[in-house]
N, CA, C and O atoms as a printed pandas DataFrame, in Angstrom:
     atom_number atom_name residue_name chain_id  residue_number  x_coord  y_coord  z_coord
0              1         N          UNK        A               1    9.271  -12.237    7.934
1              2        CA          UNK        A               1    9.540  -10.864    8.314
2              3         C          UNK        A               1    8.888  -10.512    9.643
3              4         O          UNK        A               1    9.591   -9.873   10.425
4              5         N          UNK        A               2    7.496  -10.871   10.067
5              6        CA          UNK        A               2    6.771  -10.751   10.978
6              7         C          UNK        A               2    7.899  -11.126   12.311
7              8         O          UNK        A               2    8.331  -10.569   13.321
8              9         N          UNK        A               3    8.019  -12.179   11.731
9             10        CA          UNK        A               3    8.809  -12.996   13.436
10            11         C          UNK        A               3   10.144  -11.871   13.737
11            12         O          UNK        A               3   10.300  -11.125   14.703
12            13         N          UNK        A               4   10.909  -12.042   12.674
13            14        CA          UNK        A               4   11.918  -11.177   12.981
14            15         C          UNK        A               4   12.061   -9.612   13.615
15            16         O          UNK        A               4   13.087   -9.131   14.096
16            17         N          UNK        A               5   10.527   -8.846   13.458
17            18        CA          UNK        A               5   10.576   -7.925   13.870
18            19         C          UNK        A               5   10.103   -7.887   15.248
19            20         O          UNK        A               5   10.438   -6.914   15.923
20            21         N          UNK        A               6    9.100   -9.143   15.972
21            22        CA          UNK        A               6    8.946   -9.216   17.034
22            23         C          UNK        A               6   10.360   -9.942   18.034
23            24         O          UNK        A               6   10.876   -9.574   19.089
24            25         N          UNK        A               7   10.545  -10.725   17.412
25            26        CA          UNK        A               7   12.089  -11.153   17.582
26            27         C          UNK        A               7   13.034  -10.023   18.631
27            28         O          UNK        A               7   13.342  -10.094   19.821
28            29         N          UNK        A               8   13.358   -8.792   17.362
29            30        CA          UNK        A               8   13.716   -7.728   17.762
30            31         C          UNK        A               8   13.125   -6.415   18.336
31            32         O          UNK        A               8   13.622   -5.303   18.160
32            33         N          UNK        A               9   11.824   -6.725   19.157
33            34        CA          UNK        A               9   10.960   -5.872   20.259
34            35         C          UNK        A               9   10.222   -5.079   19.365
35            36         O          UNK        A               9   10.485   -3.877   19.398
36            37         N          UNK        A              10    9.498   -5.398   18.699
37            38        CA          UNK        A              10    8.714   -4.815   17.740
38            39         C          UNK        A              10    7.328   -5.206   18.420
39            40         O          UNK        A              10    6.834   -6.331   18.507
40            41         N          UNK        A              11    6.792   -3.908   18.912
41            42        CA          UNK        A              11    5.249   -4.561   19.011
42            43         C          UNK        A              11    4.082   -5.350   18.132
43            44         O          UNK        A              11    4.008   -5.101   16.929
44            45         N          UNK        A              12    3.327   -6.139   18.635
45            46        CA          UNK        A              12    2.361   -7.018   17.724
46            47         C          UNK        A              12    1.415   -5.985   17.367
47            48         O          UNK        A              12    0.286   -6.475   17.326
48            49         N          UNK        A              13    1.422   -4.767   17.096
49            50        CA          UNK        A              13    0.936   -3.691   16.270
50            51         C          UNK        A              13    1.335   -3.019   14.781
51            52         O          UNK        A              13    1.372   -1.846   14.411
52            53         N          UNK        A              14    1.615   -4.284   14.095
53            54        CA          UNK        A              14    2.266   -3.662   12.833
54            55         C          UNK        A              14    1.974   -3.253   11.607
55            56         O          UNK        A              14    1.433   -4.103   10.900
56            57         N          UNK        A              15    2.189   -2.096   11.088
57            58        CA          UNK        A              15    1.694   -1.853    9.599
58            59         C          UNK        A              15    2.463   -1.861    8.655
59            60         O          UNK        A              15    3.541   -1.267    8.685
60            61         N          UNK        A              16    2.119   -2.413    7.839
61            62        CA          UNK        A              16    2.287   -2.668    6.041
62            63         C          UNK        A              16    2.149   -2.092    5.060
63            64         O          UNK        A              16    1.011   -2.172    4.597
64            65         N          UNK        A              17    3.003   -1.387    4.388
65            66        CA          UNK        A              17    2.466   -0.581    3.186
66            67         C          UNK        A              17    3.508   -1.309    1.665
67            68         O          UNK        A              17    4.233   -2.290    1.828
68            69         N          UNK        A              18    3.420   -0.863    0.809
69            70        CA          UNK        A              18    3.566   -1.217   -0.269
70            71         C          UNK        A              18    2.948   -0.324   -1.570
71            72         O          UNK        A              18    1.736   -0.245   -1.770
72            73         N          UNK        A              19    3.835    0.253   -2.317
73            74        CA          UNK        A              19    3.312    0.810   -3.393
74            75         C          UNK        A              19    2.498    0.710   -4.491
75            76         O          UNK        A              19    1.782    1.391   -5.224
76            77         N          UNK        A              20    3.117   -1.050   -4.212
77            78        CA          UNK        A              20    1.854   -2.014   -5.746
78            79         C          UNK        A              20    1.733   -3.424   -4.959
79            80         O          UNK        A              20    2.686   -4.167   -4.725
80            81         N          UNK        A              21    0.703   -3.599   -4.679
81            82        CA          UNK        A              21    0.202   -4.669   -4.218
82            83         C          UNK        A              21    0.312   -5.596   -5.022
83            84         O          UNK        A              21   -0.536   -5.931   -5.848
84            85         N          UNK        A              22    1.389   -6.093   -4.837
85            86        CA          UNK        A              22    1.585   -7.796   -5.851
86            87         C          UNK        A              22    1.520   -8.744   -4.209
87            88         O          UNK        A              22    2.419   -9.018   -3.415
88            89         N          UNK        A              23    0.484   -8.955   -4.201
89            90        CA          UNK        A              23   -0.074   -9.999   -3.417
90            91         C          UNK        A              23   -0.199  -11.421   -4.575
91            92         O          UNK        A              23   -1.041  -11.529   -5.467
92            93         N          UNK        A              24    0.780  -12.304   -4.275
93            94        CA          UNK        A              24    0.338  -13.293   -4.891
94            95         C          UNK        A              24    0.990  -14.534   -3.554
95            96         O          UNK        A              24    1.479  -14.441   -2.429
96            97         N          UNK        A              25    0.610  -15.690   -4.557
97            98        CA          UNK        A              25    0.913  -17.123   -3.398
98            99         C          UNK        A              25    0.413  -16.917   -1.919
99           100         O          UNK        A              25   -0.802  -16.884   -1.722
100          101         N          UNK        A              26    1.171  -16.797   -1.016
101          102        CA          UNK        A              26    0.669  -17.048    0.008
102          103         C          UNK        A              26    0.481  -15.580    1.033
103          104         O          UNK        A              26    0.166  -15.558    2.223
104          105         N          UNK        A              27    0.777  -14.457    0.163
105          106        CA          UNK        A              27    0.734  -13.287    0.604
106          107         C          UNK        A              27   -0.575  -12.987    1.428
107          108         O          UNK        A              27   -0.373  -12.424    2.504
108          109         N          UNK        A              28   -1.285  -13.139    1.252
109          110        CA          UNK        A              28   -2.992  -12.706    1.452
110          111         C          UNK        A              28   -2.931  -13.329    2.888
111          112         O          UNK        A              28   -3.263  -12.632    3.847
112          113         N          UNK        A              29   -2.380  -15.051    3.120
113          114        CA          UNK        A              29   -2.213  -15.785    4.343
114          115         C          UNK        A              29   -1.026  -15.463    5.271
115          116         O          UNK        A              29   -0.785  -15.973    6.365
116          117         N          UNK        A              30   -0.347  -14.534    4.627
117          118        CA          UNK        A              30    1.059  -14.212    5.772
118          119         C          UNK        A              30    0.745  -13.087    6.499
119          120         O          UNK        A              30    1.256  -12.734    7.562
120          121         N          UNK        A              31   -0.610  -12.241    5.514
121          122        CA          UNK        A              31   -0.685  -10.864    5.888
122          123         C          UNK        A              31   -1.835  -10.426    6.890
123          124         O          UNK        A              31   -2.182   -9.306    7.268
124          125         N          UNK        A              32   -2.345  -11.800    7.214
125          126        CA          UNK        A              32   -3.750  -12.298    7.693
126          127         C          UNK        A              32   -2.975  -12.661    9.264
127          128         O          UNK        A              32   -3.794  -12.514   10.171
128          129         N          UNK        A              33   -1.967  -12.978    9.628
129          130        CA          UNK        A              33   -1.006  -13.042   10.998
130          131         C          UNK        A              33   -2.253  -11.742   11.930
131          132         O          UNK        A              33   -2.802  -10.817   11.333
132          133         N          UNK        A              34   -2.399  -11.981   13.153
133          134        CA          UNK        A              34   -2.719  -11.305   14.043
134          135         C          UNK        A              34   -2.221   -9.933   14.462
135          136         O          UNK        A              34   -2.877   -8.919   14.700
136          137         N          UNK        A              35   -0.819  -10.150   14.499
137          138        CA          UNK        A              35    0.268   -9.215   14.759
138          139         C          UNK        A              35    0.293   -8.247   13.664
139          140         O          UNK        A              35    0.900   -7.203   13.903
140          141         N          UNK        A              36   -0.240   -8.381   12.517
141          142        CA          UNK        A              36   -0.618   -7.113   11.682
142          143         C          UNK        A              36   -1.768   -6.629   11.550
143          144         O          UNK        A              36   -2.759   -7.303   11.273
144          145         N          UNK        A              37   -1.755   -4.796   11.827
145          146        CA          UNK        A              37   -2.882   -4.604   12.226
146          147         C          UNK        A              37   -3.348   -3.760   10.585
147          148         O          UNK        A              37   -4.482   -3.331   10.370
148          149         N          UNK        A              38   -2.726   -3.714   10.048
149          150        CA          UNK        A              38   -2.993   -3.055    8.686
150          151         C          UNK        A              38   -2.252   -2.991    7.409
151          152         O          UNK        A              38   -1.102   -2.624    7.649
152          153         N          UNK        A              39   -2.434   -3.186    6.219
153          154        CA          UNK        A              39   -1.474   -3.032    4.984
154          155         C          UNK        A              39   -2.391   -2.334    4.325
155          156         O          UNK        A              39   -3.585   -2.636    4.314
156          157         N          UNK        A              40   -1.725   -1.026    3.535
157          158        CA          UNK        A              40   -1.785   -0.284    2.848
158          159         C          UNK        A              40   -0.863   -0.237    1.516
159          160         O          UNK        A              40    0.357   -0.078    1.473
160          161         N          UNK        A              41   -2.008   -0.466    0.157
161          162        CA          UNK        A              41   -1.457   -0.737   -1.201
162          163         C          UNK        A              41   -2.111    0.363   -2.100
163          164         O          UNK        A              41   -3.307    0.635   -1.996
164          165         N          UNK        A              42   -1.575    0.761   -2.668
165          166        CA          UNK        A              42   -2.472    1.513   -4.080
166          167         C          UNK        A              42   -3.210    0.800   -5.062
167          168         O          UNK        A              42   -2.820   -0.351   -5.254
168          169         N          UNK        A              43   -4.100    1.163   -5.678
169          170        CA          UNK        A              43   -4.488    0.374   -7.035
170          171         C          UNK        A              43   -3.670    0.450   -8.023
171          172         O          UNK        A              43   -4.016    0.740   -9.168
172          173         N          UNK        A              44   -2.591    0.213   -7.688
173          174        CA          UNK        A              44   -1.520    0.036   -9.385
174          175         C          UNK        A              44   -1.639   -0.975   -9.716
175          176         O          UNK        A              44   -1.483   -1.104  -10.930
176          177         N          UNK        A              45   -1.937   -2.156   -9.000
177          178        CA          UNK        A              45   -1.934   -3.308   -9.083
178          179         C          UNK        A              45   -3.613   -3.515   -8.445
179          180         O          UNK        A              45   -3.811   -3.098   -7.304
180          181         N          UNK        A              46   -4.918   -4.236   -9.298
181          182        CA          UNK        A              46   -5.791   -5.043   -8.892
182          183         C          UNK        A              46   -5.878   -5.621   -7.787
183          184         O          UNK        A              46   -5.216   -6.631   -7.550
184          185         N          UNK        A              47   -6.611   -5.147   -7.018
185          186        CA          UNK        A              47   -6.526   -6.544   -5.682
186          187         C          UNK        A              47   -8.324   -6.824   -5.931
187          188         O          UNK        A              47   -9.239   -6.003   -5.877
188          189         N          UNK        A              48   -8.356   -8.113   -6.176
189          190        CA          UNK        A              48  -10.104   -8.971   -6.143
190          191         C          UNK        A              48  -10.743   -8.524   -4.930
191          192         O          UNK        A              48  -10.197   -8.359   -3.840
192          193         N          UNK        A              49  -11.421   -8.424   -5.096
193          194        CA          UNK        A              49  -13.034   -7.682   -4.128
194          195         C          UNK        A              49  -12.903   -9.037   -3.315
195          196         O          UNK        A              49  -13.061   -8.773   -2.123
196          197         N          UNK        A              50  -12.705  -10.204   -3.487
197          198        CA          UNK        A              50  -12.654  -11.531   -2.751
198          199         C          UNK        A              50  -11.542  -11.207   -1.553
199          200         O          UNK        A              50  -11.549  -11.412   -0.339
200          201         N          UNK        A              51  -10.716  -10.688   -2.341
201          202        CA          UNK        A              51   -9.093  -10.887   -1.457
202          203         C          UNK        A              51   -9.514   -9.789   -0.061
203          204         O          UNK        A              51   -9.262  -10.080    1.108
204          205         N          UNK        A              52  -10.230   -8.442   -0.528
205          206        CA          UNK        A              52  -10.312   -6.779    0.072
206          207         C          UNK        A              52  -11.157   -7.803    1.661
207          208         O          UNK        A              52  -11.893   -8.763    1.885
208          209         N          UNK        A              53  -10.381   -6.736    2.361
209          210        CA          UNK        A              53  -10.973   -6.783    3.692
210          211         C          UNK        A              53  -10.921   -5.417    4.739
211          212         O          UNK        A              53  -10.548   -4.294    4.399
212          213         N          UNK        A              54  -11.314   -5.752    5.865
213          214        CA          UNK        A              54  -11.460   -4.314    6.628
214          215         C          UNK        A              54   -9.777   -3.878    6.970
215          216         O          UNK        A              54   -9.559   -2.679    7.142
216          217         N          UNK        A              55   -8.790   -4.704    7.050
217          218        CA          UNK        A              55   -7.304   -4.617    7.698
218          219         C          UNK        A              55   -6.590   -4.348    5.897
219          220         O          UNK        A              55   -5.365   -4.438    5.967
220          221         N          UNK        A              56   -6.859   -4.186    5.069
221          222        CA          UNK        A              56   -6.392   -4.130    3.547
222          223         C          UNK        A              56   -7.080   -3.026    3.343
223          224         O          UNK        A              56   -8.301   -3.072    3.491
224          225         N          UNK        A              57   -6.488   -1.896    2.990
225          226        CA          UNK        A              57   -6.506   -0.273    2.517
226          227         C          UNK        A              57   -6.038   -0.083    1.414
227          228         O          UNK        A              57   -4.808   -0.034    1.419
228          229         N          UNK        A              58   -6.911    0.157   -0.351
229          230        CA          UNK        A              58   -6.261    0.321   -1.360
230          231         C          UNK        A              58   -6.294    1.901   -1.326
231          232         O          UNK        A              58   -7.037    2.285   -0.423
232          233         N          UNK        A              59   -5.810    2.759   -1.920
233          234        CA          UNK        A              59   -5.467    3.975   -2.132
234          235         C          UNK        A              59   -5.159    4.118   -3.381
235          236         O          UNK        A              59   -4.189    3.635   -3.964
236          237         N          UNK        A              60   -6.238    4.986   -3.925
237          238        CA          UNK        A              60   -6.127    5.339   -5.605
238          239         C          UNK        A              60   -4.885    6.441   -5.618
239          240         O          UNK        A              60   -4.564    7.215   -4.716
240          241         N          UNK        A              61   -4.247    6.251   -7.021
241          242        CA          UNK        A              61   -3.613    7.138   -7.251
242          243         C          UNK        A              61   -3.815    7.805   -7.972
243          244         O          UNK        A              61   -2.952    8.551   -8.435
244          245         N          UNK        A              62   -4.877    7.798   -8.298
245          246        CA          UNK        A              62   -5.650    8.828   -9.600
246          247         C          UNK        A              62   -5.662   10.684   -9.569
247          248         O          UNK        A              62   -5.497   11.624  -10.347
248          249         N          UNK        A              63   -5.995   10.412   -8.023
249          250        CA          UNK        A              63   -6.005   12.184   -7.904
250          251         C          UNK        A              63   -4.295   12.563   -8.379
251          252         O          UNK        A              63   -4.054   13.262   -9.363
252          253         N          UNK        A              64   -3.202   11.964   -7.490
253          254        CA          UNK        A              64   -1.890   12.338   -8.063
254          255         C          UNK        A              64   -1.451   12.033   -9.205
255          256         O          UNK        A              64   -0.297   12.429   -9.368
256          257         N          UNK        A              65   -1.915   11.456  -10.126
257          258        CA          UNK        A              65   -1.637   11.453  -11.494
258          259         C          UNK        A              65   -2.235   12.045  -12.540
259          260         O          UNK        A              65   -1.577   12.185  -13.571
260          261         N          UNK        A              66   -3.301   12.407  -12.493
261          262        CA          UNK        A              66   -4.334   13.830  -12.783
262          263         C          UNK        A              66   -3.310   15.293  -12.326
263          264         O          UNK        A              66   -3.144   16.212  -13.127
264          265         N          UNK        A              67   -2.911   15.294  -11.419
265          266        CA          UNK        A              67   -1.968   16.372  -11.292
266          267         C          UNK        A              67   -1.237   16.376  -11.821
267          268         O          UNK        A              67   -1.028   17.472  -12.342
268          269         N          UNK        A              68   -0.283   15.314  -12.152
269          270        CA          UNK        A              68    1.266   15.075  -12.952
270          271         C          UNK        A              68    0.759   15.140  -14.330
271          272         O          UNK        A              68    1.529   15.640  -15.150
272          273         N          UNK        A              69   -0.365   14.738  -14.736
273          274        CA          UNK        A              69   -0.338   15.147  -16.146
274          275         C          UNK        A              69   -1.086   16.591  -16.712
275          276         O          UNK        A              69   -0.994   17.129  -17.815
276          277         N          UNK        A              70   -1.953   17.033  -15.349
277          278        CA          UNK        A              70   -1.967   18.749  -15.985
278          279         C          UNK        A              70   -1.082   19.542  -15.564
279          280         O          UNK        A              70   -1.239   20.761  -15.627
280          281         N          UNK        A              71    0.081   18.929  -15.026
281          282        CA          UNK        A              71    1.420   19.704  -14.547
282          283         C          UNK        A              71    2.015   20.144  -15.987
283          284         O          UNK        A              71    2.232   21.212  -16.559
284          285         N          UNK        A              72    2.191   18.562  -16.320
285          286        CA          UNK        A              72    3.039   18.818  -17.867
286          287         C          UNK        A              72    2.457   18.958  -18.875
287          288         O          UNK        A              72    3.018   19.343  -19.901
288          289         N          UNK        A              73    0.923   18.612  -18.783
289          290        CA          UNK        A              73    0.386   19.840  -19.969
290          291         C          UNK        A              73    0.681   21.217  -19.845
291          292         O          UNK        A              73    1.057   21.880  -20.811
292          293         N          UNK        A              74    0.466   21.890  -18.213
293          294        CA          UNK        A              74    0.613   23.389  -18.617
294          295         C          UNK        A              74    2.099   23.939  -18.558
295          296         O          UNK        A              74    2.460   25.100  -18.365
296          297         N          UNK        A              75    2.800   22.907  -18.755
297          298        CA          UNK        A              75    4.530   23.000  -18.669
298          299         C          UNK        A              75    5.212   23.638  -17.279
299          300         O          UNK        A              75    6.195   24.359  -17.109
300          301         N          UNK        A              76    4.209   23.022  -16.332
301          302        CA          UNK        A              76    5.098   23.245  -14.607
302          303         C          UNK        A              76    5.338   22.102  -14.266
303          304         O          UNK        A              76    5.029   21.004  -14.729
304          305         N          UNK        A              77    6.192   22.585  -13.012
305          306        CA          UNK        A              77    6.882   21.643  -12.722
306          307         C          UNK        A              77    6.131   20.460  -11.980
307          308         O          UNK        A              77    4.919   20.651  -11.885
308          309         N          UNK        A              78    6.680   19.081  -11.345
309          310        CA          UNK        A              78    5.472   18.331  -10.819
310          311         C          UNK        A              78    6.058   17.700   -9.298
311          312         O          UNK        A              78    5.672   16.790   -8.564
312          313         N          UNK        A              79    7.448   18.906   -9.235
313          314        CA          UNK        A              79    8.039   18.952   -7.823
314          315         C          UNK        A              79    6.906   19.184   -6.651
315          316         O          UNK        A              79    6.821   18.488   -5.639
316          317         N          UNK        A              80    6.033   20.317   -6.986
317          318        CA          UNK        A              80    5.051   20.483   -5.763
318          319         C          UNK        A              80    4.296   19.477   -5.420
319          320         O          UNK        A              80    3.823   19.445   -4.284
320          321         N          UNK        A              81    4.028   18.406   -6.396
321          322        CA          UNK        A              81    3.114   17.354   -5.686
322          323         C          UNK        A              81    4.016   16.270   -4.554
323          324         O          UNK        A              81    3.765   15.152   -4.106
324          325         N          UNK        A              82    4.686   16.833   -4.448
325          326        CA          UNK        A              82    5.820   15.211   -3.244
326          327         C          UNK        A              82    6.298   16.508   -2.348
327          328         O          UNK        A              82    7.472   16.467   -1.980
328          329         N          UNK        A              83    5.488   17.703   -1.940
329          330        CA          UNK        A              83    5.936   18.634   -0.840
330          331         C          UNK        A              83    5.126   18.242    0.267
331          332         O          UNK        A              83    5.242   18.815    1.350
């Protein structure tokens, strides 16, 4: 994916995100390329304290799911949290 986007004039400044970090096989070594300057994952998925580095950003989702469930305890809606 990397090549192809420099390929097509993509600067060697690139960021990565992903909703659930399923880093497995050789992910950790593709994502380690120079030309990426950051990936951003949530904790839905475990990432090992081994794997975590300064260019790897997990992001809890705890605060927004604490909302979604005292949304529908107090029977509102849980549209306002994605405004």
């Amino acid at each position: 994916c990397v090549d192809s986007l420099l390929e097509h004039g993509c600067k060697p400044e690139i960021y990565v995100g992903a909703t659930h970090g399923v880093l497995v096989g050789k992910a950790y070594e593709r994502l380690a390329r120079p030309e990426i300057k950051e990936v951003v994952v949530t904790d839905t998925i475990p990432v090992p304290k081994e794997r975590q580095n300064e260019r790897l950003k997990v992001l809890s989702v705890a605060p927004l799911l604490a909302k979604a469930v005292m949304c529908v305890h107090e029977n509102k809606s849980i549209n306002s949290l994605f405004d």
